[in-house]
N, C-alpha and C positions, 0 to 999 in steps of 0.2 A: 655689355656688348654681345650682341643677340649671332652679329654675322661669324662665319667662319673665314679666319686669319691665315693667310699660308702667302709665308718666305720662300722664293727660290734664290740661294745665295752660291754663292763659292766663298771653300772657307779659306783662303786667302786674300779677298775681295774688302779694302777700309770700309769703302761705302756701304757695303751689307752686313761687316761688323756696328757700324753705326745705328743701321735700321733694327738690327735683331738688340742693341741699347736702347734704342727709343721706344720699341717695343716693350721691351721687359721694364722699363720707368717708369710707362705707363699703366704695368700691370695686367697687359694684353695678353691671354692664351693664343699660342699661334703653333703653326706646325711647321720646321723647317727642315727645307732639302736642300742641301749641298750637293750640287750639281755635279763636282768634280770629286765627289767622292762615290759617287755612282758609277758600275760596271755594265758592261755588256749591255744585255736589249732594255733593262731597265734602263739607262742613260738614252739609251736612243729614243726608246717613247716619252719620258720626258723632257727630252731638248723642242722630240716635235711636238710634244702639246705646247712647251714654251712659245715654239716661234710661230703658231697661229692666231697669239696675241704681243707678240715683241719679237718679230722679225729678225733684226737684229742679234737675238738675242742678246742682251744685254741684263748686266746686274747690278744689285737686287731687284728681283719682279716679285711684289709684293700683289697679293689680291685679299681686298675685304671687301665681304660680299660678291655683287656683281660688277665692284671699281676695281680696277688694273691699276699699279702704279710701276711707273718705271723709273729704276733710277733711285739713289735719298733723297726723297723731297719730303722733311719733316714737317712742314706745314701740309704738306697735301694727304701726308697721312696720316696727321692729328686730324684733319674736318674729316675725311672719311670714316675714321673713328668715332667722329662726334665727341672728340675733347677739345 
């Protein structure tokens, strides 16, 4: 897996304990931010890069490659994977 892997979670979030499981099952190097473990202006730059592609803000926002995923959708992030 050639693309670059990055979790945005909260670490009290089931759904994005999930994803960062189905990630590491499948043996995916990924890089993860805990959103709510973030301070000050670092939190604030990335809530807004978050919600220029998930509005909402909503978690886990997973990105491979140039696919956004919002939400556990483990089928959708197994084909982006290409497993």
């Amino acid at each position: 897996m050639e693309d670059c892997v990055k979790l945005y979670a909260l670490s009290t979030c089931i759904h994005c304990k999930n994803a960062k499981e189905l990630l590491d099952a499948c043996g995916v190097q990924y890089d993860c931010v805990h959103v709510d473990k973030l301070t000050g202006d670092e939190r604030r730059e990335i809530i807004e890069q978050i919600k220029k592609d998930n509005p909402q803000c909503s978690f886990p926002m997973l990105i491979i490659g140039s696919k956004i995923i919002i939400g556990f959708r483990a089928e959708e992030i197994r084909e982006a994977l290409n497993l």
